[in-house]
TORKOL-4160 file (C-alpha; in steps of 0.2 Angstrom, whole numbers, padded with zeros to 4 digits, m for minus):
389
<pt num="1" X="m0147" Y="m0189" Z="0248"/>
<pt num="2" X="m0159" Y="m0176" Z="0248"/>
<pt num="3" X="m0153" Y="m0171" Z="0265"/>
<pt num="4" X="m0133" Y="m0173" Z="0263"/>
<pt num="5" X="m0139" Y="m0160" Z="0247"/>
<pt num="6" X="m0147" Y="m0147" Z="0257"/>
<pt num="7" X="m0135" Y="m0147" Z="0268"/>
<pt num="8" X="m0120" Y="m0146" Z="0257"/>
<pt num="9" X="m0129" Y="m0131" Z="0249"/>
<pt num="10" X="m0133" Y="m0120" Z="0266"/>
<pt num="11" X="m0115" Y="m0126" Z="0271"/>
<pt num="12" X="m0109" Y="m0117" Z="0255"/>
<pt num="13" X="m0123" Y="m0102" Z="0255"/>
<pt num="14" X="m0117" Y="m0098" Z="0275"/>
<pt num="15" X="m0097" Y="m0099" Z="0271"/>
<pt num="16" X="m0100" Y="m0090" Z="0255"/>
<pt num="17" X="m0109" Y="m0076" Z="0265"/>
<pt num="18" X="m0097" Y="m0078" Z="0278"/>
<pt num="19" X="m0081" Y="m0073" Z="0268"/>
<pt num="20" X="m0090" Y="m0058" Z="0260"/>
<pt num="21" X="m0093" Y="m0051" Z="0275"/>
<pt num="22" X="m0076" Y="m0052" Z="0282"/>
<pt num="23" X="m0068" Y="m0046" Z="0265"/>
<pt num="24" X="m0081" Y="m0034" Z="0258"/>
<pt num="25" X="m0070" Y="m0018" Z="0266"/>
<pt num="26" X="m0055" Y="m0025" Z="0254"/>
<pt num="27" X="m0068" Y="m0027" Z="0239"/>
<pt num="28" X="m0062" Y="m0043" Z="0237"/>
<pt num="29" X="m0075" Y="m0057" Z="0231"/>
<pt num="30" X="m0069" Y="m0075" Z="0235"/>
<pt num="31" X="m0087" Y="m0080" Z="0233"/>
<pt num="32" X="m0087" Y="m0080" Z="0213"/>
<pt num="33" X="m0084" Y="m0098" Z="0212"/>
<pt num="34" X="m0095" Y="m0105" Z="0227"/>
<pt num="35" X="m0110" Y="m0093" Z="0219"/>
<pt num="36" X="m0109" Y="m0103" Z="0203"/>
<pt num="37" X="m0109" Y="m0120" Z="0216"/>
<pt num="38" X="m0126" Y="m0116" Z="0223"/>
<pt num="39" X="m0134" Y="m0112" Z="0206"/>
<pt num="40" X="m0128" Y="m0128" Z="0202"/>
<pt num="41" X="m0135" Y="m0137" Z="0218"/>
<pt num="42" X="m0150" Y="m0126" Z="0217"/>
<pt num="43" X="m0154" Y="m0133" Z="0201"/>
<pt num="44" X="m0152" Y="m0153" Z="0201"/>
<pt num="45" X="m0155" Y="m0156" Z="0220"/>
<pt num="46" X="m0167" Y="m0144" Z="0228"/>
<pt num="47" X="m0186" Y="m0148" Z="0228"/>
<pt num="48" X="m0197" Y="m0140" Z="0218"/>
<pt num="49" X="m0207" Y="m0135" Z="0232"/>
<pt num="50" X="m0191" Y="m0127" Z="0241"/>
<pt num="51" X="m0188" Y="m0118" Z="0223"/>
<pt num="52" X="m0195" Y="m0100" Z="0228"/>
<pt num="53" X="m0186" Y="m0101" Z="0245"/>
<pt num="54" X="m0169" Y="m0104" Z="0237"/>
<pt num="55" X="m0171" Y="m0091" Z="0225"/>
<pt num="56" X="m0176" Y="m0078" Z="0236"/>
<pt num="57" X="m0160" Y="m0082" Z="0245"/>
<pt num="58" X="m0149" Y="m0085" Z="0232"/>
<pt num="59" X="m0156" Y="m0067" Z="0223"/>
<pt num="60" X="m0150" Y="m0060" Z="0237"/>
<pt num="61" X="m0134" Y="m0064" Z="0239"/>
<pt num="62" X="m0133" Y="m0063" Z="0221"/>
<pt num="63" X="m0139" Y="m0045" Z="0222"/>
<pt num="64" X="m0126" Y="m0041" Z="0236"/>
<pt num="65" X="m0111" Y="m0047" Z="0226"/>
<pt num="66" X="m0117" Y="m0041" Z="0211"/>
<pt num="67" X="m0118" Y="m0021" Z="0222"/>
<pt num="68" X="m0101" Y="m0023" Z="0228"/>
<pt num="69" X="m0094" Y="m0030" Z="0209"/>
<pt num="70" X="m0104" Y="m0014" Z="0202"/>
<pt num="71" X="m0095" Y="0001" Z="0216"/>
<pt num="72" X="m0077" Y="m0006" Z="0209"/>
<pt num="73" X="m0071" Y="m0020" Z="0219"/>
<pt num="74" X="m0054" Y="m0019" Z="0219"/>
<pt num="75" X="m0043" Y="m0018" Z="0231"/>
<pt num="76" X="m0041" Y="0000" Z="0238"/>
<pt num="77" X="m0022" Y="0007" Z="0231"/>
<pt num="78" X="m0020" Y="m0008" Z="0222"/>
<pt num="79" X="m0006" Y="m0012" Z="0210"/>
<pt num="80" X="m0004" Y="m0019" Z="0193"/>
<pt num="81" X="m0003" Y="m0038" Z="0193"/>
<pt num="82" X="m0002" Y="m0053" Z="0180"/>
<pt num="83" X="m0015" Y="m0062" Z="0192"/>
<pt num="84" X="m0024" Y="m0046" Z="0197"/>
<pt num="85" X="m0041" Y="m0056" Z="0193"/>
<pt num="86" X="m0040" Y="m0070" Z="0203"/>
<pt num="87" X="m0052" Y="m0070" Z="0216"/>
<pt num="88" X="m0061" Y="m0055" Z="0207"/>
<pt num="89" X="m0069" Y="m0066" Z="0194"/>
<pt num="90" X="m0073" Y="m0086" Z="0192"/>
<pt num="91" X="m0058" Y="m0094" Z="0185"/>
<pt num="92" X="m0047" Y="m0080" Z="0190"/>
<pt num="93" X="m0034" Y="m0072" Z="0176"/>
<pt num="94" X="m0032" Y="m0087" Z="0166"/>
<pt num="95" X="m0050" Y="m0089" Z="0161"/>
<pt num="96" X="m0052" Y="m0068" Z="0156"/>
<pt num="97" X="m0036" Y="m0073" Z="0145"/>
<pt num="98" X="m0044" Y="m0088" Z="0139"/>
<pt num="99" X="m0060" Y="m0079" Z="0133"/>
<pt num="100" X="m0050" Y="m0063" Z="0125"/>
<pt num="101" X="m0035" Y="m0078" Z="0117"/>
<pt num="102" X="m0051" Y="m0087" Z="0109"/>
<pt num="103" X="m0061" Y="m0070" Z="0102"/>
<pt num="104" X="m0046" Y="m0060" Z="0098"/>
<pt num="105" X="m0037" Y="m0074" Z="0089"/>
<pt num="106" X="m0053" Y="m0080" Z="0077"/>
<pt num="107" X="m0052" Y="m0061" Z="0071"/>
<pt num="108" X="m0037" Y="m0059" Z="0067"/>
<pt num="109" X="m0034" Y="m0074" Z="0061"/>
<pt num="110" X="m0050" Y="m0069" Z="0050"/>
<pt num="111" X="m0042" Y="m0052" Z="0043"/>
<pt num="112" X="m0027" Y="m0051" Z="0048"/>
<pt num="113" X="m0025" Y="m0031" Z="0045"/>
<pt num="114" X="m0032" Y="m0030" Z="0062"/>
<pt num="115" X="m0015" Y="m0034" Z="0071"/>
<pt num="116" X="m0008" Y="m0018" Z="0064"/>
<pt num="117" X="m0024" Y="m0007" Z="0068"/>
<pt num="118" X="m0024" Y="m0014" Z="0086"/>
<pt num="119" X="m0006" Y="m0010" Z="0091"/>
<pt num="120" X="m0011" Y="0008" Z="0084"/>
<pt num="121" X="m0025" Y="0008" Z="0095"/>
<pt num="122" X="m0014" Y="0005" Z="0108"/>
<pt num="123" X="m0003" Y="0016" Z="0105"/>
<pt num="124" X="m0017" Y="0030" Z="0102"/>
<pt num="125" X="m0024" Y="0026" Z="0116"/>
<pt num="126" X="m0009" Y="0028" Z="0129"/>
<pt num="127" X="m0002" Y="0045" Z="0122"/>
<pt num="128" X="m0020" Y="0052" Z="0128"/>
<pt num="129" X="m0024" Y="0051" Z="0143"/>
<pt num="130" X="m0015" Y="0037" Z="0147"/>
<pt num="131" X="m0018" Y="0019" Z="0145"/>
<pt num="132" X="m0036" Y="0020" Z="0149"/>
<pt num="133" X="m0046" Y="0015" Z="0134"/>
<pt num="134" X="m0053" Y="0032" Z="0132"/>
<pt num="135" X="m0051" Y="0031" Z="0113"/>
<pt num="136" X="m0065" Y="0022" Z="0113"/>
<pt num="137" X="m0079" Y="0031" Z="0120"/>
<pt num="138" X="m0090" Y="0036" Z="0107"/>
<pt num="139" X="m0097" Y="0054" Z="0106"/>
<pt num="140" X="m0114" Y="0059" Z="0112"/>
<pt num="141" X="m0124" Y="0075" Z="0113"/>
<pt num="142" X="m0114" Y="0077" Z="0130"/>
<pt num="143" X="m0097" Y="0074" Z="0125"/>
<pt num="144" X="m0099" Y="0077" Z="0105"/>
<pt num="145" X="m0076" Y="0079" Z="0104"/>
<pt num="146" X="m0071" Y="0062" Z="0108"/>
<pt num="147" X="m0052" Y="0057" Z="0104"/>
<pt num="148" X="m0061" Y="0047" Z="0091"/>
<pt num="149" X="m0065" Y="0059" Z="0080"/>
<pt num="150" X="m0049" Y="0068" Z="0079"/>
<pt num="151" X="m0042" Y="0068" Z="0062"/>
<pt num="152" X="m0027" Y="0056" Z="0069"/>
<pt num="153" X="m0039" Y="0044" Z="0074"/>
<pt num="154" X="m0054" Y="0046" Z="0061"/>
<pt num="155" X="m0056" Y="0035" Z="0049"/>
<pt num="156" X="m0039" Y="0027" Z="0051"/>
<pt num="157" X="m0042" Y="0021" Z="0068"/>
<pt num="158" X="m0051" Y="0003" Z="0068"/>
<pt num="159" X="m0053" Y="m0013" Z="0077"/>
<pt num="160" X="m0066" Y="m0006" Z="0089"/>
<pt num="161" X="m0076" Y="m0022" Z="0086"/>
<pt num="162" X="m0062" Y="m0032" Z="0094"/>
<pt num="163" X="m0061" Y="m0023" Z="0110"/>
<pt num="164" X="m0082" Y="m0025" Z="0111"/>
<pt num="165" X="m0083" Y="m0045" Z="0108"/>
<pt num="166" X="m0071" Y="m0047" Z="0123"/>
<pt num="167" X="m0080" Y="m0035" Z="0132"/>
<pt num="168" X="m0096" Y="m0043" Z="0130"/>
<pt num="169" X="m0090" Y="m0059" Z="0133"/>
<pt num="170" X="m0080" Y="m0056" Z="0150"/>
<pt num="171" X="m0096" Y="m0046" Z="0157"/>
<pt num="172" X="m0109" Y="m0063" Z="0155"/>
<pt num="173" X="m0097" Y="m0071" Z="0169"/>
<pt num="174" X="m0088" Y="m0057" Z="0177"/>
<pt num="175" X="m0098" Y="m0041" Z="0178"/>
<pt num="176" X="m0091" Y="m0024" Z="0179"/>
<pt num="177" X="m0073" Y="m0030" Z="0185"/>
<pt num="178" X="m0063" Y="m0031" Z="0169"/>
<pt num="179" X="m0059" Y="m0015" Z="0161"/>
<pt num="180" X="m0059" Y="m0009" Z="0144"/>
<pt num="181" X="m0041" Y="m0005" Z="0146"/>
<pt num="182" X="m0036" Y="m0020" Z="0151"/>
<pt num="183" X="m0047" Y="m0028" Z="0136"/>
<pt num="184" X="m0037" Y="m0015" Z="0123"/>
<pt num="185" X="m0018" Y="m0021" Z="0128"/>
<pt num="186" X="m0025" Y="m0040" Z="0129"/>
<pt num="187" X="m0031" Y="m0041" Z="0113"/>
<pt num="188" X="m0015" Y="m0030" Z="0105"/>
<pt num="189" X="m0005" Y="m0044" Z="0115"/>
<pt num="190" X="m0015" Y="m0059" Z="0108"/>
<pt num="191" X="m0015" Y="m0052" Z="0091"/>
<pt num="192" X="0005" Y="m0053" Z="0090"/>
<pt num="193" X="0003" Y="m0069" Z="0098"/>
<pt num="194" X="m0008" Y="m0078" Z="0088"/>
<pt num="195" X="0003" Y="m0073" Z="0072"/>
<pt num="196" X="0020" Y="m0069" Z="0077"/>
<pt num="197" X="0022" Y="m0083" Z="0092"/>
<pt num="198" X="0037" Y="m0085" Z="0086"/>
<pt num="199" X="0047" Y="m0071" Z="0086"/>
<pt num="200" X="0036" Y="m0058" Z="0098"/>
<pt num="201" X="0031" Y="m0064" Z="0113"/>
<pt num="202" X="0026" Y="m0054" Z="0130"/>
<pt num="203" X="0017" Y="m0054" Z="0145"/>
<pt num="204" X="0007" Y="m0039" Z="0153"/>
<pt num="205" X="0001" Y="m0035" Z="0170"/>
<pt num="206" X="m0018" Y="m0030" Z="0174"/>
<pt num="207" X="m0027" Y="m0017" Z="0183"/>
<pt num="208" X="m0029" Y="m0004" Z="0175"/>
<pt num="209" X="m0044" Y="0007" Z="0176"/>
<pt num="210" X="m0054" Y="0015" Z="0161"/>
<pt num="211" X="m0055" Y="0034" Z="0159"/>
<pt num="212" X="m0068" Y="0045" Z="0156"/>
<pt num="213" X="m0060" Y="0061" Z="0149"/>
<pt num="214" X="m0060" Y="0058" Z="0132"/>
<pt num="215" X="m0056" Y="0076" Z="0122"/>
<pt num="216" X="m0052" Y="0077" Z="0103"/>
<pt num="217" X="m0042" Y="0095" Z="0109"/>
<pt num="218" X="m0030" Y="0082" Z="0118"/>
<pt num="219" X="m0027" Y="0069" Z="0103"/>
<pt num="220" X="m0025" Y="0084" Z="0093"/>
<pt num="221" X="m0011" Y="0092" Z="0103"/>
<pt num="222" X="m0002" Y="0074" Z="0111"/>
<pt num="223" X="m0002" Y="0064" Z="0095"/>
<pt num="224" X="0013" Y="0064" Z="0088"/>
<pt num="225" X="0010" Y="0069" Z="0070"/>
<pt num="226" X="0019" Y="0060" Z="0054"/>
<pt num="227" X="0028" Y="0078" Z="0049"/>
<pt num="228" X="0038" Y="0078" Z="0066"/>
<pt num="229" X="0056" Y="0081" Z="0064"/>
<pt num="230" X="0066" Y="0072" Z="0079"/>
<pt num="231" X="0069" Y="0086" Z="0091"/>
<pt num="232" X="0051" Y="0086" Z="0092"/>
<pt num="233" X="0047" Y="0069" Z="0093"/>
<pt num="234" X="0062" Y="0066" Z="0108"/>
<pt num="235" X="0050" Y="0080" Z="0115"/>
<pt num="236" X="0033" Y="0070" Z="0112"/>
<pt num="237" X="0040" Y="0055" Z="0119"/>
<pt num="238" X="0048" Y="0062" Z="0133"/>
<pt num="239" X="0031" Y="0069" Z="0141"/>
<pt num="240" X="0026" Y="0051" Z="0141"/>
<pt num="241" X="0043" Y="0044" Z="0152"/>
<pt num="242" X="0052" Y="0035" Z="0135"/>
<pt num="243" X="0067" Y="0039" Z="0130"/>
<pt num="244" X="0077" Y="0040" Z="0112"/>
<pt num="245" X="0081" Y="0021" Z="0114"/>
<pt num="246" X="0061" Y="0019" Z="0118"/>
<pt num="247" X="0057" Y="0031" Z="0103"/>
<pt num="248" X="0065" Y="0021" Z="0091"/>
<pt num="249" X="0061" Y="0006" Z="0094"/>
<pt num="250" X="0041" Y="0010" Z="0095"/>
<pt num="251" X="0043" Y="0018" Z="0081"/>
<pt num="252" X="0047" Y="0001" Z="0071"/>
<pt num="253" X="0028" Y="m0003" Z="0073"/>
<pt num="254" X="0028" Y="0006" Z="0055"/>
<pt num="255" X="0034" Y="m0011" Z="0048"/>
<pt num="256" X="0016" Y="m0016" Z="0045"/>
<pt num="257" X="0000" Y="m0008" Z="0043"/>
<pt num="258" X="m0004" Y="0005" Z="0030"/>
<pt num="259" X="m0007" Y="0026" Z="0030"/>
<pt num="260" X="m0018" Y="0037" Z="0020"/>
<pt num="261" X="m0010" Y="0049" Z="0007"/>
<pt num="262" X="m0016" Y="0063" Z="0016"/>
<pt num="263" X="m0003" Y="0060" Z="0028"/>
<pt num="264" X="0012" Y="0060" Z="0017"/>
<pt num="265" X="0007" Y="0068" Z="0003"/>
<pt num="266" X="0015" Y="0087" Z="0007"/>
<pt num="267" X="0032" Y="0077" Z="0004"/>
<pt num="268" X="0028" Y="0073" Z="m0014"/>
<pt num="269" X="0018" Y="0090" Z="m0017"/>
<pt num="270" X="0023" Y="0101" Z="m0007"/>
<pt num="271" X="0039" Y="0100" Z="0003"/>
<pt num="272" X="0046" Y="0118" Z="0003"/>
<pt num="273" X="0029" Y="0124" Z="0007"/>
<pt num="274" X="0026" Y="0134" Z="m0008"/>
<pt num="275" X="0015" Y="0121" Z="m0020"/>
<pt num="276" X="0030" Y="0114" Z="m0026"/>
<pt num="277" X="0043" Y="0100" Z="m0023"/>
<pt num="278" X="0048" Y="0082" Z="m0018"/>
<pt num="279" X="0056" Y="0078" Z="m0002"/>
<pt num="280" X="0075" Y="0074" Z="m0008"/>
<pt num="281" X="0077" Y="0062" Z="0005"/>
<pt num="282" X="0064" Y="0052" Z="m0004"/>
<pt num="283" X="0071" Y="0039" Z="m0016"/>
<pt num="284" X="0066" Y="0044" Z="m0035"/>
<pt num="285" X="0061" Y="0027" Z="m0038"/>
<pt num="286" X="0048" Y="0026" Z="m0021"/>
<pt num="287" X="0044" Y="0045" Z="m0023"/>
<pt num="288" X="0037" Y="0041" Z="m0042"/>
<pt num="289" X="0027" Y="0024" Z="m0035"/>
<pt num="290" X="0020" Y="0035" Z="m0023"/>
<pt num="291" X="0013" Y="0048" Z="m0035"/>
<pt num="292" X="0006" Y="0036" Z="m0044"/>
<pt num="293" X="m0001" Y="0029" Z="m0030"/>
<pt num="294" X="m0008" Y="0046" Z="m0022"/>
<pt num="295" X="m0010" Y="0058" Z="m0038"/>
<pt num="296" X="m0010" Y="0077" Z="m0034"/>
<pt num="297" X="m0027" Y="0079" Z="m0040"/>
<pt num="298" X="m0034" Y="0063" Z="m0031"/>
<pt num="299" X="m0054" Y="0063" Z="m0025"/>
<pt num="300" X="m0051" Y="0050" Z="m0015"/>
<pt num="301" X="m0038" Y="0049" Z="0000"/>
<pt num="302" X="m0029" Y="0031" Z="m0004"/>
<pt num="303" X="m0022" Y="0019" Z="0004"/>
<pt num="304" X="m0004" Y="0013" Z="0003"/>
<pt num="305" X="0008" Y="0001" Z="0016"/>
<pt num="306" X="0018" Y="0008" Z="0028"/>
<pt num="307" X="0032" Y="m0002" Z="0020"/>
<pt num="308" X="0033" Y="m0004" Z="0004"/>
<pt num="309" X="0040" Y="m0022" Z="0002"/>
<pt num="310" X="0025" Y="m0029" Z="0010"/>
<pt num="311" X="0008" Y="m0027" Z="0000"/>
<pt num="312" X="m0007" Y="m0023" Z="0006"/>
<pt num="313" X="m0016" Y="m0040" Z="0002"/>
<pt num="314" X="m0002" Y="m0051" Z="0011"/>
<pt num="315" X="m0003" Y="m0057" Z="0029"/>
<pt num="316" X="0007" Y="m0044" Z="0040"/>
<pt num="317" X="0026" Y="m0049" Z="0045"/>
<pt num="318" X="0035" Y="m0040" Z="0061"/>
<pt num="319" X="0050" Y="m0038" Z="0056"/>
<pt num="320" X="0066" Y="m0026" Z="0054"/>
<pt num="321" X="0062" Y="m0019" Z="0039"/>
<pt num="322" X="0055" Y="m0004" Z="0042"/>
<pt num="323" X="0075" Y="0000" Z="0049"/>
<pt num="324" X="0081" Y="m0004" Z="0031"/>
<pt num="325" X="0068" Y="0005" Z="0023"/>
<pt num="326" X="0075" Y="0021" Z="0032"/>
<pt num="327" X="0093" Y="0021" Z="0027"/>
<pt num="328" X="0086" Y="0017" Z="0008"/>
<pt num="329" X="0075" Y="0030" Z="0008"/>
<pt num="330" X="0060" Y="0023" Z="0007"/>
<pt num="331" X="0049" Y="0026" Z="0023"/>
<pt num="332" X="0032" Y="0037" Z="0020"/>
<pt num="333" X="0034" Y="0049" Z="0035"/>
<pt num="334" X="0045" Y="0064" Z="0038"/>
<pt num="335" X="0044" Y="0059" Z="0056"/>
<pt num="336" X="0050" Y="0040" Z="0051"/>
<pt num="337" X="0066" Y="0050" Z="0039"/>
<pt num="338" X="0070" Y="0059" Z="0055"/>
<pt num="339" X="0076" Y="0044" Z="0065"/>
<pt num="340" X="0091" Y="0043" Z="0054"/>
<pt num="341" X="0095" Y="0061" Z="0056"/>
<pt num="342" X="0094" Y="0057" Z="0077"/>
<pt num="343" X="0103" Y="0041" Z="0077"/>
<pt num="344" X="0109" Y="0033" Z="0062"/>
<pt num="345" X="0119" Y="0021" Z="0073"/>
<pt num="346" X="0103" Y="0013" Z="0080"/>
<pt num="347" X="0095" Y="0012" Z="0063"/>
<pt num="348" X="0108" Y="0003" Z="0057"/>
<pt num="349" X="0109" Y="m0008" Z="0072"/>
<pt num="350" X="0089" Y="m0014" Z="0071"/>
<pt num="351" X="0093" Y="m0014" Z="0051"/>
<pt num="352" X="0104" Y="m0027" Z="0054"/>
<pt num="353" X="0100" Y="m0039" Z="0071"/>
<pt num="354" X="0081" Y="m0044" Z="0069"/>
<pt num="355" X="0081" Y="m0053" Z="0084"/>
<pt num="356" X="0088" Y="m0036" Z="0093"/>
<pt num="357" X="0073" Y="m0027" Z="0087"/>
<pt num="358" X="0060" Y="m0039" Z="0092"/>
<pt num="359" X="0065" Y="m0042" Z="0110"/>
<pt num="360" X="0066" Y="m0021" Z="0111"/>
<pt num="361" X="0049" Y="m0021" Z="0104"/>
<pt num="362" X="0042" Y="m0032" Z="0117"/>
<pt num="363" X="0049" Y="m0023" Z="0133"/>
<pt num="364" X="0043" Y="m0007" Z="0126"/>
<pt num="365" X="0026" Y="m0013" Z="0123"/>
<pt num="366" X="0025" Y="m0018" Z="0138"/>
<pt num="367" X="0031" Y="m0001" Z="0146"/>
<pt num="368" X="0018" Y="0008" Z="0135"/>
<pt num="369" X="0001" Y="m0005" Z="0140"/>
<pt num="370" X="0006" Y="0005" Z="0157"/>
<pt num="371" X="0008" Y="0022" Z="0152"/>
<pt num="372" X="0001" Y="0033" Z="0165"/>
<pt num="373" X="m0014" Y="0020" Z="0169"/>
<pt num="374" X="m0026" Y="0023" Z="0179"/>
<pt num="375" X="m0029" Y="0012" Z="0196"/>
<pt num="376" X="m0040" Y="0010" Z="0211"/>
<pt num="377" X="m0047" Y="0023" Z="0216"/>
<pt num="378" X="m0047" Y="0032" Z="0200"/>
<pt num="379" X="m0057" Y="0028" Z="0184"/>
<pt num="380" X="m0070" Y="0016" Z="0182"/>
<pt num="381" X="m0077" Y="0000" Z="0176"/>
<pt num="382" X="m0086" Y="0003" Z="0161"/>
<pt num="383" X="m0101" Y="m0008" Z="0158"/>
<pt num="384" X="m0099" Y="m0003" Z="0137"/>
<pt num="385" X="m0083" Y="0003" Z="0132"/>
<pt num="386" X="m0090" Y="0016" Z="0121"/>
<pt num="387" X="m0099" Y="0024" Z="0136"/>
<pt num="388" X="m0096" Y="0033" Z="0149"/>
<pt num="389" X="m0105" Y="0023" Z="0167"/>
């Protein structure tokens, strides 16, 4: 037994070795899986006196994977993929999916106001810089303007603590392969999933690589702001490769998720720029629940839903009703009004086929999670999202 053992284990150790020599130029790593075999035989069959032997081998190899993980290993001029992982990491794709389905879907399921936040993060996140999860690296004494801190991003933007579980989690059994970025639009896509299975479903590809330029002059200057009228936001969106079609339909992620007062409150206040005036495309009716909800002379920025129908301590519903909030008047954004003004006739038609809206959301989802990513041999893997390597 003892002998069918050890050699069953060098037969692994040599083919392991074998294979990562041959493929090591590729930075591919089909050795995951065979690695986690010899620990396994290492532990119930070896000797106790052969122990220190193995170990010394095993630390080695270990150490020679681990080296080739660490300087990137992915394939030079590689490609997005939906099965990018397999080979990369034990368990391929499926099991990194697995791992960010069971995390993401225990937090939101746990507060669902995460859902909302995440898809803002992603969407945040791509308009910089692209989709390289540089929105979350955190400032230090050596980059101190992060996109984080710009006022579009802070204190609204949340649901870092997502993106880190998954990050943590993935790193015990795969380290420095899986990027932040990938991490960021897995967990948006799980959180849809988890409470909207029915009704907005979507696959993404993986890949990408995270950033490193992270600059709060950028956020400041790419964001779109909510005061845009739609000439400038056809402008905004077209620097990113979406057109009007694509404009709209993003722009139906309003239908959840709430704003500050700050970030409407010129329209109730302060509309013809002199200290005076309502926005008269306001309805009266909104407009007055709004001041009462955001007094001129508040202390504290509040808080109020993006759409009004849906209060803040209700679970989140994706629906078409941001696109009948518009033609009634009742949206919180100059930028949301404007949409109406570019193309009533697309309003009208999200207003009334849900289904329409939803299966548009999906594909342009799916076009923004690769906005201008970054692949092999750009960017890097980030050990912590919040730091640079």
């Amino acid at each position: 037994m003892y002998f069918h053992q050890k050699t069953r284990t060098r037969t692994i150790l040599y083919e392991c070795l074998r294979q990562e020599y041959s493929t090591i130029a590729s930075r591919r790593h089909p050795c995951s899986s065979q690695i986690h075999q010899l620990q396994h035989h290492i532990r119930k069959f070896i000797p106790k006196t052969m122990d220190k032997v193995m170990a010394l081998i095993l630390s080695m190899l270990m150490a020679f994977l681990n080296l080739a993980l660490h300087v990137n290993a992915v394939p030079p001029g590689s490609a997005l993929s939906s099965t990018y992982y397999d080979g990369l990491c034990p368990g391929g794709t499926k099991r990194f999916q697995t791992i960010a389905s069971t995390i993401v879907a225990a937090k939101v399921i746990a507060d669902p106001t995460l859902i909302p936040a995440l898809a803002r993060m992603c969407f945040h996140d791509g308009w910089v810089e692209g989709s390289d999860a540089s929105v979350l690296l955190d400032f230090n004494s050596s980059f101190p303007d992060v996109e984080k801190n710009s006022p579009a991003n802070n204190p609204s933007l949340r649901g870092y603590e997502v993106i880190d579980a998954v990050k943590s989690a993935v790193e015990a059994y795969c380290p420095g392969v899986i990027s932040c970025a990938d991490i960021l639009q897995e967990s948006v896509r799980v959180a849809f999933k988890t409470l909207f299975a029915g009704s907005l479903l979507y696959n993404i590809r993986y890949g990408r690589r995270d950033g490193s330029i992270s600059l709060i002059t950028e956020a400041n200057q790419q964001l779109p702001p909510p005061t845009f009228n739609y000439s400038q936001l056809i402008t905004s969106f077209a620097s990113k490769g979406f057109n009007a079609h694509e404009l709209m339909v993003l722009s139906g992620a309003h239908t959840f998720g709430v704003s500050h007062c700050s970030s409407f409150t010129s329209r109730l206040y302060n509309f013809y720029g002199n200290g005076t005036g309502t926005d008269p495309a306001l309805d009266p009716t909104y407009a007055f629940a709004l001041k009462v909800a955001c007094p001129q002379t508040a202390t504290v920025d509040g808080i109020v839903p993006l759409d009004y129908a849906k209060p803040i301590i209700t679970l989140p519903s994706f629906d078409n009703q941001y696109y009948k909030n518009i033609l009634a008047g009742k949206v919180l954004f100059i930028s949301d009004n404007a949409l109406q003004v570019g193309d009533l006739a697309e309003v009208n038609l999200y207003a009334s086929n849900n289904n329409q809206f939803r299966n548009d959301f999906a594909q342009a989802i799916v076009k923004l999670s690769e906005v201008q990513v970054k692949l092999y041999p750009n960017g890097q893997i980030r050990a912590n999202c919040r730091k640079r390597n």
